[in-house]
C-alpha positions, 0 to 999 in steps of 0.5 A: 865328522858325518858318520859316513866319512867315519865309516869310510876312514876306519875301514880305509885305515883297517885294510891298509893293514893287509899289505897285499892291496895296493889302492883303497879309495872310495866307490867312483866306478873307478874300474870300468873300461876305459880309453886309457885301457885297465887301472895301473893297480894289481889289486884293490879294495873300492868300498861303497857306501849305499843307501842310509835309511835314518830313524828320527829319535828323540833331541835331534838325534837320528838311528841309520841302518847303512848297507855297504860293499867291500869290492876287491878288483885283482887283474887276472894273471897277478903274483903269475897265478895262471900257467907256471904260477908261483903261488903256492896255492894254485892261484887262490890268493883272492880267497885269502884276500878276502879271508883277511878282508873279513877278518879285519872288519867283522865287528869294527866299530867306530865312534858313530857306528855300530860293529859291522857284520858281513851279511854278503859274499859274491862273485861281480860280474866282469866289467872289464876283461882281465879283471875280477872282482869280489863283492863283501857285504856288510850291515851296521846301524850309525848314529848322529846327532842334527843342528837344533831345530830351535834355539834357546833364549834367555828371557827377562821379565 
């Protein structure tokens, strides 16, 4: 498995733990305007995996410093938030989202990556009405280990 389908599937398999996301997928812009109008889903979670910048190091190995965004999408007006809302908290549940975000992937780690480490949090901006989105950044260093660049042989003499 490449460090970047680790990377994918442990932080997929971390946030299914938070009950309240209801799609969790890689980034495939996914979430912009369409013909077919907004997503079916209330909330979700796009995890998008920028660029590696890899280090060569000795015996075929390579060292990466990977930047990655946890984007969470909630459509406006979810859990009845505006006018009569029913949460208890004014309509602030994205932020406890977010909390429990953080919470769950500060410093997970996996076999070919290093424990992760929020550096980012920030508003998106609106791609599609009725939608918002938050971005989470976070930084890890991954490892992994190429095909042989030469074969040994056995010689007889």
């Amino acid at each position: 498995m490449t460090p970047r389908k680790e990377l994918f599937i442990v932080i997929k398999n971390k946030l299914k733990e938070i009950q309240q996301l209801e799609y969790i997928d890689l980034f495939r812009d996914q979430f912009r305007e369409t013909e077919d109008g907004f997503p079916s889903y209330w909330t979700a979670v796009l995890i998008r995996i920028h660029k590696i910048t890899y280090e060569t190091m000795t015996e075929q190995n390579q060292e990466g410093t990977c930047t990655l965004d946890v984007i969470l999408y909630c459509k406006d007006g979810w859990m009845s938030q505006h006018n009569n809302t029913s949460d208890p908290e004014e309509g602030l549940m994205e932020i406890d989202l977010l909390d429990a975000i953080a919470e769950k992937l500060q410093f997970l780690c996996g076999e070919q990556f290093k424990p992760l480490q929020q550096t980012d949090d920030e508003t998106e901006e609106a791609t599609m009405e009725a939608i918002m989105s938050y971005r989470q950044s976070f930084k890890t260093k991954i490892y992994r280990t190429l095909a042989p660049k030469y074969q040994s042989k056995k010689i007889s003499i």
